[in-house]
N, C-alpha and C positions, 0 to 999 in steps of 0.2 A: 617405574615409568621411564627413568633413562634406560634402563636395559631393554626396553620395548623399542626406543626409538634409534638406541642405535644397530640394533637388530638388522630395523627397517632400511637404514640405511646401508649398512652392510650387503642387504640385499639385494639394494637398489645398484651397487657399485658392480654387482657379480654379475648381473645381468646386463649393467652397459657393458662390463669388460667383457661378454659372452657378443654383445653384438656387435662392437669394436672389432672385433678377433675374426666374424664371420665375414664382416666387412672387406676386412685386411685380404681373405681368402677370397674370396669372390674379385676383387678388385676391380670392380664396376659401381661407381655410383648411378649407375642408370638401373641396374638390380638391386643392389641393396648398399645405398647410404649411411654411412656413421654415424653415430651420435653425434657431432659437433655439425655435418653437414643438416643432420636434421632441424638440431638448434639456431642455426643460422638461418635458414629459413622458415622457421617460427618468427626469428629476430624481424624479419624481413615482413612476414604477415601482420602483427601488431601495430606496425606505422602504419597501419592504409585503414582509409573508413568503412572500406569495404567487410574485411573481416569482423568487426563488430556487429556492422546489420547480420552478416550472415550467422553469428551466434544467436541475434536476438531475434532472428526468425526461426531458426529451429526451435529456440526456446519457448517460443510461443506458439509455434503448432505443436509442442506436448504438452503443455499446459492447456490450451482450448482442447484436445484433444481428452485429456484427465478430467476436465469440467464437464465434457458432454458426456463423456459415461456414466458419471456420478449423475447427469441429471437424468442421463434416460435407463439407469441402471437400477435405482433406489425405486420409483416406483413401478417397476416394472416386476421387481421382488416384490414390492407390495401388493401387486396386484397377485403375480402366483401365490402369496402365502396366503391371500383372499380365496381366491379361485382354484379348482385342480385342474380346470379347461384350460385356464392362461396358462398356469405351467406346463401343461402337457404342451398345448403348440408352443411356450416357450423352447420347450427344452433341445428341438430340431436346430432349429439356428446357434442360439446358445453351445452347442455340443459339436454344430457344424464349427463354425469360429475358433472353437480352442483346438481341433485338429487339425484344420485346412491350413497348410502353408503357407506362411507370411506373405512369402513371392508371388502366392496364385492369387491373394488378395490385389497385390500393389497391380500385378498387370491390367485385371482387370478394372480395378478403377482407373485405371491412366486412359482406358478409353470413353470414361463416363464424365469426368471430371477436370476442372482445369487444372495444371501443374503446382499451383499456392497450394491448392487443399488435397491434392491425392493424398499427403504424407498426413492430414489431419483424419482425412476417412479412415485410412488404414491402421488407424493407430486407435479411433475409434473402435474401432471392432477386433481390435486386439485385447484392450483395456475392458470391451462392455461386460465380457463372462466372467470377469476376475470381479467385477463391481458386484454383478449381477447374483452370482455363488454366493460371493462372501455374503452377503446382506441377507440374502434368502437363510441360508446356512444358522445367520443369528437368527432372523426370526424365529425359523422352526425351534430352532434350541431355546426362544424367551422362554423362562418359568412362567408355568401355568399358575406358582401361587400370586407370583406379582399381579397377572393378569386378573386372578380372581380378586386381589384387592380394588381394583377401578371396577369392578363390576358391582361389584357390593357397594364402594360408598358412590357409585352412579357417574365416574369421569365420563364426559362425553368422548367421539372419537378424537378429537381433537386432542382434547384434554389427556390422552393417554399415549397418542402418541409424541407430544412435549414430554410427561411425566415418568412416563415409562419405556416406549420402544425406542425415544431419540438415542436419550443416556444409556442404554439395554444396551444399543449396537455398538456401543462404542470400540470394544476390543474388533471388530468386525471389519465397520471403520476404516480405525488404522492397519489392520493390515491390506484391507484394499485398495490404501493409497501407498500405501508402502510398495508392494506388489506392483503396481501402475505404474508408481515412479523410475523403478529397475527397468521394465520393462519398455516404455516409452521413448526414448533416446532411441533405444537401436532400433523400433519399427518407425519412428519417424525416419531416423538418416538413412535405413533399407529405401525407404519409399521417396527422399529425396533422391538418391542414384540414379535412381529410373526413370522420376518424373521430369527431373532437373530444371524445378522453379529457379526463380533468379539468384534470389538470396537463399543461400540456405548451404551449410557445410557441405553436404551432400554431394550438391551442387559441384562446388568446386573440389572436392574427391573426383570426383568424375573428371572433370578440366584440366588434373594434375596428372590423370592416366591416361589423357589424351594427347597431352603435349611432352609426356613422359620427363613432366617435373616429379621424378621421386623424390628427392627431400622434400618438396610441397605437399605431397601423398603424407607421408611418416609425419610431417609437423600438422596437417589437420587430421589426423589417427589419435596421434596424441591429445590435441583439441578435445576431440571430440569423448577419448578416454576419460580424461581430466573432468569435463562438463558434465558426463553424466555421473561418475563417481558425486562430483558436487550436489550435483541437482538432487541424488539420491539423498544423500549424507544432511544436507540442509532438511530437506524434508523428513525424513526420521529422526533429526536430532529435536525438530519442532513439534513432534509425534509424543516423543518420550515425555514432554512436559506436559501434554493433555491428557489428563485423567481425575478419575474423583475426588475433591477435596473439600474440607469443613468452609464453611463459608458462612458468615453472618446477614442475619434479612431472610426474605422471602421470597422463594422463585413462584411459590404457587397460585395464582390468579384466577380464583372461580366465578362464573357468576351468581349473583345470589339466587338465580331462579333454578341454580339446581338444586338447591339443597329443597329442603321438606319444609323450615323456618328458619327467620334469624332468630340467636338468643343472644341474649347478655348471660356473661360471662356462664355459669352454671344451672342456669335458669332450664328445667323441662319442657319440651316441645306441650303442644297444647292439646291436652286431653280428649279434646275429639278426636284428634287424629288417632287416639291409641283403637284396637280390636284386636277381638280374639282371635286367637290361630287355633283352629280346627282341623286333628287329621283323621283321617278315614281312611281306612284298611289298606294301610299303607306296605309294600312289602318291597325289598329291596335286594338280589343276589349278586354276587361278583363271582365272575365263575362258577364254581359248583358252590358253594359259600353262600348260605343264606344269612343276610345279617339284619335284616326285619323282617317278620312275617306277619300279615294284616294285624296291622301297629292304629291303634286307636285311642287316640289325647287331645286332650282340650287343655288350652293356656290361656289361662282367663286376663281377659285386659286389662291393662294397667295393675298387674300382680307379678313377682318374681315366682316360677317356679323351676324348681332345681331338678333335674334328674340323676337319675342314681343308678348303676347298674355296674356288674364285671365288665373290665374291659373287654374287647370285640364284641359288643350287645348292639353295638350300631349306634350309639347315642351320637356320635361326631357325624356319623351318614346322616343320620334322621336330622341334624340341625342344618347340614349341608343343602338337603332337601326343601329343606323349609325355608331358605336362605334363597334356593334358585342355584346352589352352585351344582346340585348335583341332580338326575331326573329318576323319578324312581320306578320302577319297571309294573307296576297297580297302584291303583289307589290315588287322593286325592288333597289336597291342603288347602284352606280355607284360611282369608283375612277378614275378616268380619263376615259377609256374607257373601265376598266374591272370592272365586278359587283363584286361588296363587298360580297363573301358568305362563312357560315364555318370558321368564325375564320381566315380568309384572311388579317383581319386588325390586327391582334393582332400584340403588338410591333409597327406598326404604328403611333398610336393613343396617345395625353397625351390629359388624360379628367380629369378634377375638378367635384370632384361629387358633391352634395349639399351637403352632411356629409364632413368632414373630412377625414374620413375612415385613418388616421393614425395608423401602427400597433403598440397597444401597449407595446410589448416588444423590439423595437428598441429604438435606439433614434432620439432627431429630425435630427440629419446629417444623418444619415441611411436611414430614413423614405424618406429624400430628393433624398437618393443617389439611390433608386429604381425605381425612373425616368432615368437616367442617370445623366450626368455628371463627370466633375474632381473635384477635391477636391478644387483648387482653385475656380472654376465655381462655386460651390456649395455656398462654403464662401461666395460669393459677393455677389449671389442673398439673402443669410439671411442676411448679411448688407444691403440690400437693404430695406429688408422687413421688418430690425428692429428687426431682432429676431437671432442675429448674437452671443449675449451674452448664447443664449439659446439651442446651437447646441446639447451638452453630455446627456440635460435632456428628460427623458422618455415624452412623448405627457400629460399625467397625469401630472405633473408639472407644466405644460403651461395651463395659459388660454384660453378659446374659441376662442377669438381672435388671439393668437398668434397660437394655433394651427389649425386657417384655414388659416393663411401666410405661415406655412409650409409646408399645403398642396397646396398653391397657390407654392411656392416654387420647388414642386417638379414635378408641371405640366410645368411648364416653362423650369424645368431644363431635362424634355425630348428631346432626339432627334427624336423626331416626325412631319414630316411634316403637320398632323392634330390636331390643336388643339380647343377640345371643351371646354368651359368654362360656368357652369351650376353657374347662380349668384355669379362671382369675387368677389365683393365685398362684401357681404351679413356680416352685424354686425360690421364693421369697418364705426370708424367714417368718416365725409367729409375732415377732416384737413389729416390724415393718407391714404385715398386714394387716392386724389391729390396730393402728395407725390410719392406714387408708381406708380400713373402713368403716374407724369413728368417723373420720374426716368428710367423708365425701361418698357413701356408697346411699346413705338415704336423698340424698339430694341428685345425684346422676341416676335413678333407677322412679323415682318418684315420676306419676305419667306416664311410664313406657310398661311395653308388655317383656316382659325378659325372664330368658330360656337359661338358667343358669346347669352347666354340667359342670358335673364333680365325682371325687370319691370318696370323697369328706363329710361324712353322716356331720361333724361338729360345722362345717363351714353351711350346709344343706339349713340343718336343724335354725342355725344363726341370721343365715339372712334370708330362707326364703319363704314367700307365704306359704308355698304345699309347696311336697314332694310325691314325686312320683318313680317309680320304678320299671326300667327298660328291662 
């Protein structure tokens, strides 16, 4: 660390005695001033009130400036990653703006606009494609599994974008204010030169080359150097300490009217609500890949049945299918007597994916409480699962193991009368799942219709009423 900083200073020393030296050669302070005459009229600028307002208005036309892109930047991403029409007419301006010349900007607002806010517009639409990219940029990149988790346990839009796309965009985020921040300073003081509001650096940059005060020039350069180094530096230093961290309590606040029912604690939804899932020649290809071809089962309500088959038989598609995460190219699926179509089952449904798909920026009681339940309900089923110790900490914290208990955890802790289960157990040992499923597998499946997959003739045979073969 001292060898870093007296590097810097070293550096610092070579470059006055470089401009001391060209000084000396020029021998004109009206072309290029020394370092001590610069200094002295800096000395000279900090006595007067004036040089403060004029900081704290340029300060504050990049900051309103950074505020307005972020607010007409974010949903205007939102809207293209909605729409392919909004992007498309987005993308002309958008692409216009990051080309078009700072200068071509500033002149022509200086005809539109009074002289306080040219340096604010233009800084606007300097900053809005840098918002605008970056945000769009995460969207398109959100994982489709997180998204498929709000689908399944039924977040409303709201509710997903708090839970999922806020904390999503985060790395996005900050680089869009980071970016903004570098950038803002010098199209604001470009766009003061020109406009030359009252207050403002710029401003009097301009007043110093008219009266051909060059040490007044060189000591607001410096200013102005200094200030936006800062302005960067504070704001990326405030950057680096926002990010995902374990946290105790609950950020998730649903209303009760999404769920399906309340329970206590491990209590089963209510048996009317359960029906059978019906499929009818059901057939599904992925490219040339047929991985169902007219596929026909019945899952009789309120029974576990397991399926069984070689892996690629399609069993994970067919459950996807029936779940609404995936559409299947014939045929048809039935919940009692009405066919499943369009997103009909959503909220219905608690499905275990083969990933974990835990959202990383919850925690694990969060990540559980996205399923539903109460907080007591919650609690027990992680004592249950043995990861009760574990609730505050981020899913990164937790082992593989412990974070597919929580996500076995928050498929059980749905109120969904359909529950599919894509390999339970998968990487837990024999000691630790005969465990959970003296404990608690006949009490979470009792009432519900559940789609159990496996490869486990011994786990098939043990828990489920039939078996059928993919």
């Amino acid at each position: 660390m001292r060898n870093k900083v007296n590097s810097k200073i070293i550096t610092c020393l070579f470059w006055l005695a470089i401009w001391q030296a060209a000084a000396w050669l020029t021998a004109s302070e009206l072309l290029l001033p020394g370092p001590a005459d610069a200094l002295l009229a800096l000395g000279g600028l900090i006595r007067t009130k004036k040089f403060y307002m004029d900081i704290g208005w340029t300060a504050a036309r990049c900051i309103i400036a950074m505020a307005l892109s972020f607010a007409a930047g974010i949903p205007a991403a939102a809207l293209s990653y909605k729409s392919d029409t909004a992007r498309s007419i987005l993308s002309l301006p958008v692409g216009f703006f990051k080309a078009v010349p700072v200068m071509a900007i500033i002149i022509y607002v200086i005809l539109l606009a009074q002289s306080d806010w040219v340096a604010v517009i233009v800084c606007f639409f300097m900053c809005f494609p840098i918002v605008y990219t970056n945000i769009l940029e995460g969207l398109d990149a959100m994982p489709s599994e997180y998204l498929e988790v709000g689908s399944v346990y039924g977040l409303t839009g709201l509710e997903r974008t708090k839970y999922i796309y806020a904390p999503g965009l985060l790395p996005q985020m900050k680089a869009a204010i980071s970016l903004t921040a570098g950038l803002s300073w010098k199209a604001v003081v470009a766009a003061e030169v020109l406009s030359i509001p009252k207050y403002s650096l710029g401003y009097e940059m301009i007043n110093a080359k008219y009266y051909l005060e060059t040490a007044n020039l060189f000591a607001y350069i410096f200013v102005i150097v200094v200030m936006s180094m800062a302005f960067e530096k504070v704001i990326n230093s405030g950057l680096r300490h926002i990010e995902w961290k374990g946290y105790e309590g609950s950020k998730i606040k649903r209303r009760s009217s999404d769920r399906t029912a309340k329970t206590e604690k491990l209590e089963a939804p209510c048996p009317a609500a359960v029906n059978t899932v019906t499929v009818e020649h059901l057939a599904k290809t992925f490219e040339t890949k047929s991985v169902l071809d007219d596929v026909d089962l019945i899952f009789e309500a309120g029974k576990v049945t397991a399926i069984m088959g070689p892996s690629g038989q399609g069993k994970t598609t067919l459950a996807r299918i029936i779940a609404g995460l995936e559409n299947a190219d014939s045929g048809k699926v039935f919940i009692g007597t009405l066919e499943a179509r369009d997103g009909s089952r959503t909220g219905r449904t608690a499905f275990l994916f083969q990933e974990d798909r835990l959202l990383p920026w919850l925690n694990i009681y969060d990540n559980i409480a996205i399923g539903g339940g109460d907080s007591e309900g919650i609690k027990e089923l992680a004592d249950q699962l043995e990861i009760g110790t574990e609730l505050w900490k981020l899913p990164a914290e937790l082992s593989g193991g412990q974070r597919h208990r929580a996500a076995l955890a928050r498929t059980f802790a749905a109120d969904a009368p359909l529950m599919i289960l894509d390999e339970p157990f998968r990487g837990l040992d024999d000691a630790l799942k005969d465990r959970i499923v003296d404990r608690m597998w006949e009490r979470v499946t009792t009432g519900k219709t559940v789609i159990l997959i496996t490869h486990s003739a011994e786990d098939a045979e043990r828990l489920a009423d039939k078996i059928l073969e993919l």
